[in-house]
N, C-alpha and C positions, 0 to 999 in steps of 0.2 A: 631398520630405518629405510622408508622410503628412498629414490631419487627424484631429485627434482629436475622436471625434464628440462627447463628454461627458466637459466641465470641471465639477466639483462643487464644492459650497463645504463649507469647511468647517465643522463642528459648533460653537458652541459652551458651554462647559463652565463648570461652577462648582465650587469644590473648597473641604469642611471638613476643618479639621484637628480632629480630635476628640482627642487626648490625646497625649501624648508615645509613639512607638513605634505609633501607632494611624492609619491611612491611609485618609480615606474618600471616594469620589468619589460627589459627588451627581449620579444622572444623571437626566433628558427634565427637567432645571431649565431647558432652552432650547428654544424650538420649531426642530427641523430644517428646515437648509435644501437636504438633500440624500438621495436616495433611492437604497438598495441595489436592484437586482434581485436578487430572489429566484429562485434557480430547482432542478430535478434531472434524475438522470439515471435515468429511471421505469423498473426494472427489470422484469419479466413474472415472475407464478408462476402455477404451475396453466397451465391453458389461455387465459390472459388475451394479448391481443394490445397489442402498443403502446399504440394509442390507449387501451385498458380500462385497461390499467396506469396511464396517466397522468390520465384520468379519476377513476377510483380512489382516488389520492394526494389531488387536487383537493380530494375530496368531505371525506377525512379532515383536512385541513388549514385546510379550511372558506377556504380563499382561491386564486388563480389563481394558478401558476407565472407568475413572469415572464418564465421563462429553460426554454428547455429542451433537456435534449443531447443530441445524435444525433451515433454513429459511424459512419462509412459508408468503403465499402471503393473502390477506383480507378474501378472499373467501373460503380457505382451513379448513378443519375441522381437530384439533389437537388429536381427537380423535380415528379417521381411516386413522393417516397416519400409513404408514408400517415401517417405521424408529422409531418414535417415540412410538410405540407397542415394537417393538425389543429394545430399548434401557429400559425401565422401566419393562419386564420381565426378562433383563438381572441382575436388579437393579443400574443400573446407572441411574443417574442424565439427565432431555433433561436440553438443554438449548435451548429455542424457541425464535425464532425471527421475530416478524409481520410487514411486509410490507404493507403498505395500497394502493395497486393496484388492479384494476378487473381484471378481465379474459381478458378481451378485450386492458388492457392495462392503463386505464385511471386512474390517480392517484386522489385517494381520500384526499383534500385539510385537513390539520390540521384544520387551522378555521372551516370546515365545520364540523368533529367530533368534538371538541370541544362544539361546536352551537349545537347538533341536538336536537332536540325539541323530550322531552317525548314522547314515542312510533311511532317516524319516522323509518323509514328502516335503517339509522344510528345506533339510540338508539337498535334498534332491534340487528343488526350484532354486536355489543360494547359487549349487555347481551349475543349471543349468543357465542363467543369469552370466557366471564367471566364462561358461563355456561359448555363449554367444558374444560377447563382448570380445573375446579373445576373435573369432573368428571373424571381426568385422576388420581384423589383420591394418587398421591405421590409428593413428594416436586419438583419444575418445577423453575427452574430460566424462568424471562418472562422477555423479551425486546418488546418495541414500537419502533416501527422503527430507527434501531442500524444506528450509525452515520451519523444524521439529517441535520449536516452542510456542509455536502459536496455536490460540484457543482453538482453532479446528483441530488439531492435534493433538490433545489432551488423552481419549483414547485411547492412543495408541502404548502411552506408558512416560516410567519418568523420567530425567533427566541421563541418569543410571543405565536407566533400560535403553536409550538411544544408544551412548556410548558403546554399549556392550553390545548391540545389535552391529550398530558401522565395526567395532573392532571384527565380530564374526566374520561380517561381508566379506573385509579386507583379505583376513588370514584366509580364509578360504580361495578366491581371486589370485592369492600369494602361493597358495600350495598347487591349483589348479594351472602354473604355472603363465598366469596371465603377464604381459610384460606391456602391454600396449595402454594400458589404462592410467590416466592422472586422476587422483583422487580429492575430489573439490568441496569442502566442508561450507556446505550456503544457510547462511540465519539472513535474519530480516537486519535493518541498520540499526533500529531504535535495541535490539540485544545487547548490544555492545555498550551502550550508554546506560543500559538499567544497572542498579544499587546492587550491592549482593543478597540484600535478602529479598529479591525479585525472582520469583518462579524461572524469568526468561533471561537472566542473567547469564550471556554467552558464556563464560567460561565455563562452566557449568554441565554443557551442551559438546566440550571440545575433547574430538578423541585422543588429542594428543599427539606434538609433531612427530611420533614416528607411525602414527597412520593417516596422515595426510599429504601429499605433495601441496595444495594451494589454497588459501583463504579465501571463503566470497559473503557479498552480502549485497541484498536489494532496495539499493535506497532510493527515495519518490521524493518529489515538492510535489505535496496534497494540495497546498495552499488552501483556499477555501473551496475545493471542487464537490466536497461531499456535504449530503447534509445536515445539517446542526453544527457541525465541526470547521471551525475557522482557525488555520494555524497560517500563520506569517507564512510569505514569500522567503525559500531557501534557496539559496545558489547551491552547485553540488558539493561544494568543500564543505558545507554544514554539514548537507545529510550525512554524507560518506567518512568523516574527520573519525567517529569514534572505529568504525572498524580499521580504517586507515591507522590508526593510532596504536591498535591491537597488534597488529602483521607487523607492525615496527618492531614489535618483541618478537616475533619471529622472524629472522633475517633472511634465512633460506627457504622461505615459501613465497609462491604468487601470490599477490594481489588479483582478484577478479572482481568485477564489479556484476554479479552472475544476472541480475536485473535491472536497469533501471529509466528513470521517466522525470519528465516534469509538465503537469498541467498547463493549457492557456490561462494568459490572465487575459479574460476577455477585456479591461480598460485599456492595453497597451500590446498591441497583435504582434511588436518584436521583444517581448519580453523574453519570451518562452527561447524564442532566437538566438537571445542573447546567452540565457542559461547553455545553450548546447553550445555557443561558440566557446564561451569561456572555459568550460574542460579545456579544449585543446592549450589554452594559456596552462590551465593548473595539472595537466600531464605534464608538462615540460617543465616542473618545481621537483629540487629534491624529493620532498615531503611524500610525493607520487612515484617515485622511481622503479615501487614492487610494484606496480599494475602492468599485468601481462594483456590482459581479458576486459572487453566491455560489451553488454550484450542486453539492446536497448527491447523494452516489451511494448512490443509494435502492436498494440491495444488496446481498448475501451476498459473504465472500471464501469461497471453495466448493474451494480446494484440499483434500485429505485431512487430515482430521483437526482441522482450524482451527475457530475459532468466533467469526468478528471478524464481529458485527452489523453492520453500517452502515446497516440499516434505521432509514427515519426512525420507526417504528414498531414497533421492534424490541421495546420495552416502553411501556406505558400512561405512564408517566414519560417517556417520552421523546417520544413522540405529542404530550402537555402543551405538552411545552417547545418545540418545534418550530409547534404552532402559535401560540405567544405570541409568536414570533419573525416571524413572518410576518404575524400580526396588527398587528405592530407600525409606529408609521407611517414610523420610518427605514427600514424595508424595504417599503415602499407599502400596509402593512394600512391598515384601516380600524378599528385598535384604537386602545390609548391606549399613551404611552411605558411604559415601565418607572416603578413608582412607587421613589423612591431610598429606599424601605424606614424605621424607626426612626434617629434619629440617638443611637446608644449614647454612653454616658459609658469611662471607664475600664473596662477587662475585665482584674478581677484573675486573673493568670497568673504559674505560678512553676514555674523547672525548679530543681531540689536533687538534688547529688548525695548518693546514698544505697549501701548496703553492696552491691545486687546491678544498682544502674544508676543510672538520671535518674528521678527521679520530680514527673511534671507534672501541677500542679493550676492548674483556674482555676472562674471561676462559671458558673455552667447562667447561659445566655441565649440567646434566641429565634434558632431559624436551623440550620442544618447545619452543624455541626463537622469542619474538617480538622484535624490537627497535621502540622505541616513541620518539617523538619530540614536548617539548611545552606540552604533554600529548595528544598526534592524535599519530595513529600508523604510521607509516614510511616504514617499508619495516618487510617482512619475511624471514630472511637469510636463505641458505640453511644447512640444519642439519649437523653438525661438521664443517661450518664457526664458525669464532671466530673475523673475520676483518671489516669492511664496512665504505667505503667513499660516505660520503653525497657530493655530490656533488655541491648541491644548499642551501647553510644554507639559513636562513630568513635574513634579517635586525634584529639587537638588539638582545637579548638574544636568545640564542638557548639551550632549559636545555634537555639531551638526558637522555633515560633510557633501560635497558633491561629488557623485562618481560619475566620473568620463567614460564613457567606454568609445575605446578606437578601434575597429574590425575584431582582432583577436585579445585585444589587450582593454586593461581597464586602470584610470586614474584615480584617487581619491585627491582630493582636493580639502582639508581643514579649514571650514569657514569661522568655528570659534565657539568657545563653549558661553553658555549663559546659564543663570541660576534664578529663574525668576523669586521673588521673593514674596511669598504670599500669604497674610494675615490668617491667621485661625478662624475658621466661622463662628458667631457671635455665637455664646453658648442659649439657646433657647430652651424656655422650661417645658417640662413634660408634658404636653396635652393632658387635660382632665380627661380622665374614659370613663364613662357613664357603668354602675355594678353591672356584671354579667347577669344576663335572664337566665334562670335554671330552664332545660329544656325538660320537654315531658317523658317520661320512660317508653323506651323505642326498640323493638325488638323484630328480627327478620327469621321467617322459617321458610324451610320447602319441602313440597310437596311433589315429588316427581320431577316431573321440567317446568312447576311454578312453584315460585316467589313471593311469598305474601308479609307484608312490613304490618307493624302494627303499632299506635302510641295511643296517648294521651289527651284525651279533648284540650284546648288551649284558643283562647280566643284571639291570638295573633296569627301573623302572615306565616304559612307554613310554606316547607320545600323540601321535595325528597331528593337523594343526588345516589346516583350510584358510580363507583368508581372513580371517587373527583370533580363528577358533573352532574349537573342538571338533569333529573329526573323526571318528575311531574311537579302541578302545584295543586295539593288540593283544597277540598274548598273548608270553612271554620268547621264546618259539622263533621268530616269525614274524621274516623280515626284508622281509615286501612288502606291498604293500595296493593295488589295482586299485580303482577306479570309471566308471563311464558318465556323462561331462556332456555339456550342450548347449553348442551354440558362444557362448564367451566366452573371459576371462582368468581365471586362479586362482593364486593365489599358496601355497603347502604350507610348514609348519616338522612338525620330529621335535623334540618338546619330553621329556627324561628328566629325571625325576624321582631325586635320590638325595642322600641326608644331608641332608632338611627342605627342601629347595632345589632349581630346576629350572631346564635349559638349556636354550635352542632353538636349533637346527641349524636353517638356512636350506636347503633343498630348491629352491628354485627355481621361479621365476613360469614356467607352460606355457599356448599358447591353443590353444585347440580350435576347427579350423575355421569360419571364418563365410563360411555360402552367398552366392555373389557378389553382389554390388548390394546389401548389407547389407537391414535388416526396411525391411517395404513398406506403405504404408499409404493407401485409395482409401475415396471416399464414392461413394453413388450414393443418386439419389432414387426410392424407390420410393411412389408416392401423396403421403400427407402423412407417410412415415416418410422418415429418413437411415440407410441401412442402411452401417457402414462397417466393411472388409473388413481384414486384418493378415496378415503371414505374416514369420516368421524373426524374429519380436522374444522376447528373454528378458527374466526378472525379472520386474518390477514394476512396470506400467505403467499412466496413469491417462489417458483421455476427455478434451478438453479441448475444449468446444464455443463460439466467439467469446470464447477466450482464459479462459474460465472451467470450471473443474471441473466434468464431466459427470457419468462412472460412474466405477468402475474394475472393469474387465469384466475377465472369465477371458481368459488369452493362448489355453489349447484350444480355446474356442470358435469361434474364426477370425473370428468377426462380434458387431457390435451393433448391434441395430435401436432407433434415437431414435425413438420412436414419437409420432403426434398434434401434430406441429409445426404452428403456426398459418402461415400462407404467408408467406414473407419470405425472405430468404437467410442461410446459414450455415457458418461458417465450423469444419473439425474440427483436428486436432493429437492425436496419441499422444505423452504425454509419459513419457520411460522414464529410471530411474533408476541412474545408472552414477559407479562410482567415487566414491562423496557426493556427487554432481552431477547434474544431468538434462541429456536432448535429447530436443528436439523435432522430431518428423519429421512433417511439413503430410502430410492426409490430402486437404486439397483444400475446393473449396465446392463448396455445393449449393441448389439453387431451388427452395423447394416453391409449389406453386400457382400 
């Protein structure tokens, strides 16, 4: 069995009840008896090197990282990285995370660490990992490859084969007489909530409390930052509730929060503000009391098109709020607690259903206004509204409320449930549909890199569509249509047009040749550029440099030069977009300086 290095006490608390329907928790009413670490994971922009980046944050936070996170890849020696020197002269905490990938890119299978056979080159690298780790002689949070279950990781092996790799790690570290090391088991948030007959179903994934000292997991408000995907506005007690809920069955482990972030909501610039102040309120709830660790990812998500800030700096509000959080002495500032804000009387609030919705009224008072519905937030009135019609109630109970938020603390306010009650739509008869036109027999061949379709004379409107869309139209006499593609799959319909109404004739999916060894993709260092090289990739494909969106370069070009890399190693990947889906083909790593 493990030790756990840091048993914390609990907070405690004192609670008014201010009015019927009206919930207030008074908090720093108790002097703390236990200290978050603070920490991030110091991203780089511009030219700025590790240590500047995290220097950087420092200055702007006006307090010292407790914690700070470094990813390093199999090969990497923890010993003479430049971040991880800087961080334990500073006296903070690393927090290290091992990827089992080579230089070259090739992922190192769990089964096969797990399996290595007494003094293989395996067993060699494991001891040699154990043997560095030990030598950096101060307490080290140590992850094996942070969250295992996701689709980028599939390669690497299954559930099984992770377990049985972390137990390796351990016993090995355990025999090599490692004593300095906490061993920190990190999944994503949404593991913990999946079903059991889900691939990523944490328990699954867990080596079992006597090889880990602390629980972590990375939870984000995506909100609507990315694109296609719209998920509601989460405060952190959603994201973080199911792993929270987990570590509760385990009593004697940390709580770590090993990642986490929440996007702007560009309508409301102290949104984001508010999300970061309010931890400090829900650190200081029983329900929190196992979080040792919080360790914000001071970053861009940089896929195409996205705009999920996770800068702890993202906006001046948000800068605020982050450093009051840190100043704070639950998280080892040298500030003061959270003051628990006015204690309000009643806040009159009334939902009424009215002829075009709910219409909700209550009284201006000091603070930032939510309204909720159902408990999901609703809208963010604008400061000194006091009015708002829902326009759309749900079916069945609608229970609305207004949330107060007072500096650190937040009210809810019960304005009243309503049920609008809404007639059935008139049941309407079927539309007449005019018989389907048979289309003409339609068939596609190829010939090298063309594609030739071919049908049936028909004297209606014709239309060839390939892949879903719009093709050519040709004219009533034509029955052929030839084109030049590049090697892929296409799928062709002959769609006619005739009496208001159109059919599509299936034609048939054709592939056009793809050059053997399918598309290729190589880095090489040239100075302090990554110059890396592609051939035989189609479509649409985007840079992806230590798993994060680079460019997305022209396929003609045949190269992109990454230019002005500060020395360190790096990791490429061309990600290319096929069938609604992506792959990933490793272009390798590269050492500058």
């Amino acid at each position: 069995m493990l030790t756990l290095k840091a048993i914390l006490a609990l907070s405690v608390l004192g609670t008014v009840l201010v009015a019927p329907g009206v919930a207030y928790a008074e908090e720093g009413a108790a002097e703390e008896e236990r200290t978050i670490l603070f920490g991030a994971h110091p991203s780089t922009r511009g030219n700025e090197t590790r240590i500047e980046a995290a220097e950087s944050l420092q200055d702007d936070l006006g307090q010292q990282l407790g914690v700070v996170r470094r990813y390093l890849h199999w090969q990497d020696d923890p010993t003479t990285d430049p971040l991880i020197e800087w961080t334990i002269a500073q006296g903070s905490r690393p927090h290290i995370s091992v990827i089992p990938r080579r230089p070259n890119g090739t992922k190192i299978t769990w089964s096969s660490i797990a399996n290595a056979p007494e003094g293989s080159p395996l067993d060699r690298d494991i001891k040699r990992w154990a043997a560095g780790i030990a030598a950096l002689d101060v307490p080290v949070w140590f992850t094996f490859n942070h969250e295992p279950e996701i689709v980028g990781n599939m390669a690497y092996g299954s559930a099984q084969d992770f377990v049985d790799a972390w137990q390796r790690i351990v016993a090995t570290f355990e025999d090599a007489g490692v004593t300095n090391a906490e061993y920190v088991w990190v999944m994503t948030d949404y593991a913990f909530s999946r079903p059991a007959d889900d691939r990523r179903h944490a328990i699954d994934w867990f080596p079992g409390d006597a090889w880990i000292d602390h629980i972590a997991a990375d939870p984000y408000n995506w909100s609507n930052c990315r694109v296609g995907i719209n998920n509601r506005w989460k405060n952190f007690d959603e994201t973080a509730a199911a792993v929270r809920n987990f570590a509760a069955g385990h009593p004697s482990k940390g709580l770590i929060i090993a990642e986490f972030g929440s996007t702007e909501d560009l309508d409301n610039p102290n949104r984001k503000a508010e999300w970061v102040t309010d931890i400090r309120r829900l650190m200081r709830t029983p329900e929190w009391s196992q979080v040792i660790g919080m360790v914000a990812f001071h970053n861009g998500h940089q896929e195409p098109g996205s705009d999920c800030r996770w800068w702890i700096d993202s906006s001046p509000q948000s800068l605020t709020a982050y450093q009051g959080l840190v100043a704070d002495p639950l998280f080892g500032g040298d500030g003061v607690a959270p003051a628990p804000g006015p204690k309000p009387g009643p806040l009159a609030c009334t939902a009424t259903l009215v002829d075009d919705g709910v219409a909700l009224e209550w009284d201006d008072f000091p603070g930032t206004e939510v309204l909720r519905r159902n408990g999901s937030y609703l809208t963010s009135p604008a400061r000194g509204t006091s009015r708002y019609l829902d326009t759309k109630p749900l079916n069945g109970d609608n229970v609305y409320t207004v949330r107060v938020w007072l500096g650190a603390s937040r009210v809810d306010h019960v304005c009243g449930t309503v049920n609008p009650v809404q007639p059935p739509p008139p049941v309407q008869p079927p539309p007449v549909q005019p018989p389907p036109v048979a289309g003409p027999a339609c068939s596609a061949v190829v010939a090298g890199s063309q594609v030739e379709i071919n049908w049936a004379a028909t004297p209606e409107r014709e239309i060839l569509r390939r892949d879903g869309a719009w093709l050519a139209s040709p004219t009533a006499a034509t029955t052929s249509f030839s084109e030049t593609r590049p090697a892929g799959t296409y799928h062709y319909q002959f769609r006619l047009w005739a009496e208001g109404t159109f059919t599509d004739t299936d034609c048939g999916t054709v592939t056009v040749g793809q050059p053997a060894g399918g598309p290729q993709c190589t880095v090489t260092a040239q100075g302090n550029n990554a110059v890396i090289g592609w051939q035989d990739f189609t479509g649409v494909v985007v840079l992806r440099r230590n798993d994060a969106w680079r460019a997305t370069p022209r396929l003609a070009n045949g190269q992109f030069s990454d230019s002005n890399l500060p020395a360190g190693s790096y990791r490429y990947s061309l990600r290319q977009w096929v069938g609604g889906g992506f792959i990933d083909t490793d272009c390798g790593d590269v050492t500058i300086g």
